[in-house]
N, C-alpha and C positions, 0 to 999 in steps of 0.2 A: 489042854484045858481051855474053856469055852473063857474070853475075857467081857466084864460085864462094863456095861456100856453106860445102862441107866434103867431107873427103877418108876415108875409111872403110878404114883401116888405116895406112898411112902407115906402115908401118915397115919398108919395103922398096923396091927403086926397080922394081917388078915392075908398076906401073899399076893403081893402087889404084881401086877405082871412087871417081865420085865426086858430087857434086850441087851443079847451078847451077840459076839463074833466069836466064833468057833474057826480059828487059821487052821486047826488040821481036818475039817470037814472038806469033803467035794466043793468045788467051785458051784457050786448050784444050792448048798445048804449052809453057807456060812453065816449067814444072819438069821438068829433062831429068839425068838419071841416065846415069852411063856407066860401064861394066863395064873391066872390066884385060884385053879381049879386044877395046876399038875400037866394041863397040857403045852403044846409047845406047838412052833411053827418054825418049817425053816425056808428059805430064801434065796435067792443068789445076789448080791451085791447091785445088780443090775436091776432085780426087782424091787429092790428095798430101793433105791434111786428112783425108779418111776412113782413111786407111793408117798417119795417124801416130795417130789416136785408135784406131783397131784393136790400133797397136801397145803403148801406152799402157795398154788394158784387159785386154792380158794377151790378147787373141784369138789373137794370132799364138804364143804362146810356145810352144806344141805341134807348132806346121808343123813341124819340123825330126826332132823324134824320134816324129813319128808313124806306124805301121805303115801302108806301102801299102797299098790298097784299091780 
């Protein structure tokens, strides 16, 4: 059983995404992210580490208001 980690809004009963650890997944799929639409992503520990130190250094704070291209 996948253990949950933490809920990314919660302030609605709308199906907040969310993130667990799944110890009995492959090494490659134990961090799984699931969206307020049913879907789900999974990860490997490693990747989930480059994503939160990207988010961390400030790489990511532009994704969102940055002009298409």
């Amino acid at each position: 059983m996948a253990q949950h980690v933490a809920t990314f809004c919660g302030s609605c009963n709308c199906g907040c995404p969310e993130l667990y650890i799944d110890h009995e997944a492959p090494e490659t799929q134990r961090v799984v992210l699931t969206d307020d639409f049913g879907q789900r992503v999974q990860m490997s520990a490693d990747q989930w580490q480059d994503l939160v130190a990207s988010a961390k250094s400030g790489e990511l704070d532009a994704v969102l208001t940055a002009p298409a291209t």
